[in-house]
C-alpha positions in Angstrom: -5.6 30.3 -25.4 -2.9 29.3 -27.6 -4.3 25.5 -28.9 -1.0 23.2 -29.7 -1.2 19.7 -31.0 -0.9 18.0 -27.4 1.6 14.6 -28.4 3.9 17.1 -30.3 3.7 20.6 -27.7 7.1 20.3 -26.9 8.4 20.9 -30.8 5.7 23.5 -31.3 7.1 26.1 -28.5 8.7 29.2 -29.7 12.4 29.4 -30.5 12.7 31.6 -27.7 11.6 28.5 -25.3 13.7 26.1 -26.6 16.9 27.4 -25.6 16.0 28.0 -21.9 16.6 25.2 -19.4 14.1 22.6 -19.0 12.8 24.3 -15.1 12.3 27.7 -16.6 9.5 25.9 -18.8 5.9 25.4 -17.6 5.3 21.2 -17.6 2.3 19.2 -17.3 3.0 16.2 -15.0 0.6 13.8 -12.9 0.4 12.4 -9.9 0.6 8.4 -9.4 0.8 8.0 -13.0 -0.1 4.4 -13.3 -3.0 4.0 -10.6 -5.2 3.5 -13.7 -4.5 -0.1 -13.9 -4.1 -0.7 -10.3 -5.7 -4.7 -9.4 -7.8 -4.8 -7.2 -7.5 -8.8 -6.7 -4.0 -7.5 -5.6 -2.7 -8.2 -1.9 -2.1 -4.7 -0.2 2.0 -3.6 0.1 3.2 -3.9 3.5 3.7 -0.2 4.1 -0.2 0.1 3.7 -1.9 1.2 7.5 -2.2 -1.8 9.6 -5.6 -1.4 10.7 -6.5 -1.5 6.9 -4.7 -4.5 6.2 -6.3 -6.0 9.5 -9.5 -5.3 8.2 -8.8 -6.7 5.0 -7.9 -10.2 6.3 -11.4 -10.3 7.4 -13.3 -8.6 4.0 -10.9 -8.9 1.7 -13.3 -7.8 -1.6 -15.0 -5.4 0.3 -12.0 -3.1 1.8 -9.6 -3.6 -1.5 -12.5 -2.1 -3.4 -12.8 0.9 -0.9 -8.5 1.4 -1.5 -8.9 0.8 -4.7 -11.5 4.3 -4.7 -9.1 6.2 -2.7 -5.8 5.0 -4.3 -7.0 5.9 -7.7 -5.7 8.9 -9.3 -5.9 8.4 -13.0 -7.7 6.8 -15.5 -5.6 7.2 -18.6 -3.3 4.9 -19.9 0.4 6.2 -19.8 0.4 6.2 -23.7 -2.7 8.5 -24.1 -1.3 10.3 -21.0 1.9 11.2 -23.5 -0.6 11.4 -26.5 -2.4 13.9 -24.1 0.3 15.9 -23.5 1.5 15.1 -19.9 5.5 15.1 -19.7 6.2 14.5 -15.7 5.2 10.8 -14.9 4.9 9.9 -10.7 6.0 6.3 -10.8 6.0 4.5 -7.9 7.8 1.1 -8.0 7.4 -2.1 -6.3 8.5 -5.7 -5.8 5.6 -8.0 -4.6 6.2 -9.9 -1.0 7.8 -12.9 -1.3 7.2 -13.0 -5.1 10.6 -15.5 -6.1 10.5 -14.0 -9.6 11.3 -10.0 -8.5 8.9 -8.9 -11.1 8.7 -5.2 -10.9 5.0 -3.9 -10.5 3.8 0.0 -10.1 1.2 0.4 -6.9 -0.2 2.7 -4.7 -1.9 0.5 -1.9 -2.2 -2.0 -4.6 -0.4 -3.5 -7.1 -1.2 -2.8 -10.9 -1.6 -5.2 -13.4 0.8 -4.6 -15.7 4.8 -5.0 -15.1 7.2 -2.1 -14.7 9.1 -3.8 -18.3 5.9 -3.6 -20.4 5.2 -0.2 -19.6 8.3 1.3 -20.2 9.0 -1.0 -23.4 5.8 0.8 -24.7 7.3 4.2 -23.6 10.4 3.8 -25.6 8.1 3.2 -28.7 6.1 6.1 -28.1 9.6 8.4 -28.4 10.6 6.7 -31.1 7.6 8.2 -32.8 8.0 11.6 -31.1 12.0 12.4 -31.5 11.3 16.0 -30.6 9.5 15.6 -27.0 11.2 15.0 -23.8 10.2 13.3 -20.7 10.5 13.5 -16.9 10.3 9.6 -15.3 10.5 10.2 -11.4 10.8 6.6 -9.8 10.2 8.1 -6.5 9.2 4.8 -4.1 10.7 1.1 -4.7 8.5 -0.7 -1.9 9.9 -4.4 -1.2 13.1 -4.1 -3.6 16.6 -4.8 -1.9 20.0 -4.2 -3.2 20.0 -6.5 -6.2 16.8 -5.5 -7.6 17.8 -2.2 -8.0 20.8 -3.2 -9.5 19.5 -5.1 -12.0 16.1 -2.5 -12.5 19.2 0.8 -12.9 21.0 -1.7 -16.0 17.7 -2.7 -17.5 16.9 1.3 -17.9 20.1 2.1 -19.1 19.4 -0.7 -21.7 16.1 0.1 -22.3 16.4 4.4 -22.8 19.9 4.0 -23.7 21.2 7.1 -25.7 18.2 8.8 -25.1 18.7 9.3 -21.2 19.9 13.0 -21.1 22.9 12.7 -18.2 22.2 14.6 -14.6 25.3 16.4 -15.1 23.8 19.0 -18.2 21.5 21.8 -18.4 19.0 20.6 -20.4 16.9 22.9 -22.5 14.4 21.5 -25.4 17.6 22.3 -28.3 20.1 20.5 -26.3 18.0 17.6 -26.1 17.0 17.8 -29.9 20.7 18.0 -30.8 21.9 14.8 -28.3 19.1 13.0 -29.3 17.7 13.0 -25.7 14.3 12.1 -24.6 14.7 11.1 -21.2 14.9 12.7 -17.8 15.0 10.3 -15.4 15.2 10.6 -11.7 15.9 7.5 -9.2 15.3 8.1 -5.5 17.9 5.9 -4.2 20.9 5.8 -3.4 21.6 2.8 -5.3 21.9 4.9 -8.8 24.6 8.3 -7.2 27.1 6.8 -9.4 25.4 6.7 -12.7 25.5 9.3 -14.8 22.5 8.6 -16.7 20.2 8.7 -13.7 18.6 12.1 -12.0 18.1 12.4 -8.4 15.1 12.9 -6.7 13.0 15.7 -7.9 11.6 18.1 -5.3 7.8 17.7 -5.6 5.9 19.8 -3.3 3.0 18.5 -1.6 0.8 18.6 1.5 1.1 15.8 3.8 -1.8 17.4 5.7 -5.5 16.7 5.4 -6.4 18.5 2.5 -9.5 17.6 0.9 -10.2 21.6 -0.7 -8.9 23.2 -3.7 -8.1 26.1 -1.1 -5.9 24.1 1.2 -3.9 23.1 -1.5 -3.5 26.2 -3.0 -2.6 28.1 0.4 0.0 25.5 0.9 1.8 26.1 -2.5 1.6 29.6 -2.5 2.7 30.1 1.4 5.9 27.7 -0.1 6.5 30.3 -3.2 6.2 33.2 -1.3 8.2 32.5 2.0 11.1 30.2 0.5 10.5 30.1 -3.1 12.1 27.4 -5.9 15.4 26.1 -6.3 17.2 26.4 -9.7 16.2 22.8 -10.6 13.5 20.7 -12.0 10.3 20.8 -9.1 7.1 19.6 -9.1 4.0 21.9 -7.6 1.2 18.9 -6.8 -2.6 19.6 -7.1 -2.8 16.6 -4.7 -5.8 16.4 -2.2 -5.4 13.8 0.8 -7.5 12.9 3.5 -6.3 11.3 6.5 -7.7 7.8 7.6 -10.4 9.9 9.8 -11.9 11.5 6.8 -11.8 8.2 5.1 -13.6 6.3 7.4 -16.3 9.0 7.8 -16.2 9.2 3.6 -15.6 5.0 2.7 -18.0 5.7 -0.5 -16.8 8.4 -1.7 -13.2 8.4 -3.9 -10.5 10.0 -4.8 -12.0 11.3 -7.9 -15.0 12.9 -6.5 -13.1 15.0 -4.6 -10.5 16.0 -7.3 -13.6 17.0 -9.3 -15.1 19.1 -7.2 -11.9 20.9 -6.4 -11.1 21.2 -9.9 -12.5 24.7 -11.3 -10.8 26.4 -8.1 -7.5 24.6 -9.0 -7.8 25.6 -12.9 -7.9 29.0 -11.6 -4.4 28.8 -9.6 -3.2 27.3 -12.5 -4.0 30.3 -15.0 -2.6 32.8 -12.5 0.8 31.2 -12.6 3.8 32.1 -14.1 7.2 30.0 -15.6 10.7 31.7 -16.2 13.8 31.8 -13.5 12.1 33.7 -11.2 11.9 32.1 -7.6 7.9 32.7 -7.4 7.6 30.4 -10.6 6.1 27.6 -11.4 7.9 24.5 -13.4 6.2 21.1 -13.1 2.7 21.1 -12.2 1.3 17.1 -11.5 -2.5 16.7 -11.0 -4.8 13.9 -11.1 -7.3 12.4 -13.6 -5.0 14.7 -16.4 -7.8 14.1 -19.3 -10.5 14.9 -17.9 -10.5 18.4 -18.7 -8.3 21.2 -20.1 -5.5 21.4 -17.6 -2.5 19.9 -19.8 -3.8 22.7 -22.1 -3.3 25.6 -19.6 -0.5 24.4 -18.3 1.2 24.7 -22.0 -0.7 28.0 -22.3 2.0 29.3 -19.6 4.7 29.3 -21.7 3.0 31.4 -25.0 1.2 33.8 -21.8 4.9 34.6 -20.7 6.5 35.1 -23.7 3.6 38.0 -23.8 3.5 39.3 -20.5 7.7 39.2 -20.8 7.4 41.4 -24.4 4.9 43.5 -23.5 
């Protein structure tokens, strides 16, 4: 296995990889990117499951520890997620109810502690320090926002990424970026941001919305999708997700999110070295997972662009 210095991978590729566009290139992402910091103090958002917000009304500590298990899905901050290699970040973007300041949050169930502006102020400074290494930022929920929070979130991204956002209308490959100084992919799932230029739309990201608390489910899923319809010609994300439906849950409150990722991890690290990147329909692009740290995955998923350039020359 080719080893690469994980914050700097991107500038490390071979010349032959730089030049292709961005979706022929194999892509670490996660899933939920900023669950790590999620506060469970928090209230619940409003699209959470009734019964669970009926039941926290009445044990409030109790049950927002219990979400708090299953909402989970990493544990790294998004700084060492970049330092760690990850390039695809699942952000999912909220306004708290009747909050009279419109501070944006991230959540997932529940709110995190930190503001949507701290986290992507530290962003910027982390590109600074890595001009060669681009980013995927896939706002793909804005829970409680109305029209004039999106308004002003769309200007305060344009203000914070400025020059570096790489505009939807390219096809961006590492050496275009390098040479227009962009760093930023960013897709908006709203319609709010079709007129800007700067701004991506939503990225396909391919996951199960059936209970799937295996490695095998998941994996049948993706590959029945490869096989029987295949990708587009675009930026997509494959998801290592698991999910359990509220039945599972309630027969499982103790367990978490985590314990069931790790369990289902060596199968999934399997799928994952059996994969291929390039233009072909059948290949891979993005691949998100959970708890990205915890053991070599951002690695393999880099190794899939040295193992083509191999299997292509040989």
């Amino acid at each position: 296995m080719e080893k690469v210095d994980l914050p700097d991978w991107m500038s490390q590729l071979p010349c032959e990889l730089t030049t292709v566009p961005l979706w022929d290139l194999a892509i670490p992402g996660d899933h939920d990117s900023m669950t790590y910091c999620l506060d469970s103090s928090s209230t619940l958002e409003p699209n959470t499951a009734q019964w669970i917000r009926n039941l926290q009304r009445m044990l409030p500590r109790a049950v927002n520890s219990i979400v708090k298990q299953w909402t989970t899905t990493q544990e790294r901050t998004i700084i060492e997620q970049l330092d760690g290699g990850v390039r695809y970040f699942d952000l999912r973007i909220a306004c708290k109810l009747k909050d009279v300041t419109h501070t944006l949050y991230f959540a997932h169930a529940l709110y995190t502690t930190v503001t949507v502006e701290e986290t992507f102020t530290q962003v910027v400074q982390w590109l600074a320090q890595h001009p060669r290494e681009v980013i995927i930022l896939a706002c793909s929920t804005f829970d409680g926002l109305v029209s004039r929070d999106h308004q002003k979130f769309i200007a305060q991204l344009t203000r914070l990424f400025s020059n570096t956002l790489c505009p939807k209308m390219v096809t961006p490959s590492l050496q275009l970026c390098w040479e227009h100084k962009y760093q930023v992919i960013l897709s908006y799932a709203h319609p709010e941001a079709s007129s800007q230029q700067e701004l991506w739309p939503k990225i396909d990201y391919w996951w199960t919305k059936h209970d799937r608390t295996s490695a095998r489910g998941v994996i049948e899923y993706l590959e029945n999708r490869l096989q029987s319809e295949g990708r587009d010609v675009a930026l997509f994300v494959a998801g290592l997700n698991l999910t359990a439906n509220w039945r599972y849950l309630i027969m499982h409150l103790f367990s978490s999110v985590k314990k069931i990722t790790l369990a289902a991890y060596p199968e999934l690290l399997e799928w994952v070295l059996q994969q291929r990147c390039g233009s072909d329909k059948t290949c891979i692009n993005i691949i998100a997972a959970d708890f990205v740290g915890v053991n070599e995955f951002v690695q393999l998923v880099i190794n899939i662009n040295h193992t083509f350039l191999k299997f292509r020359d040989s």
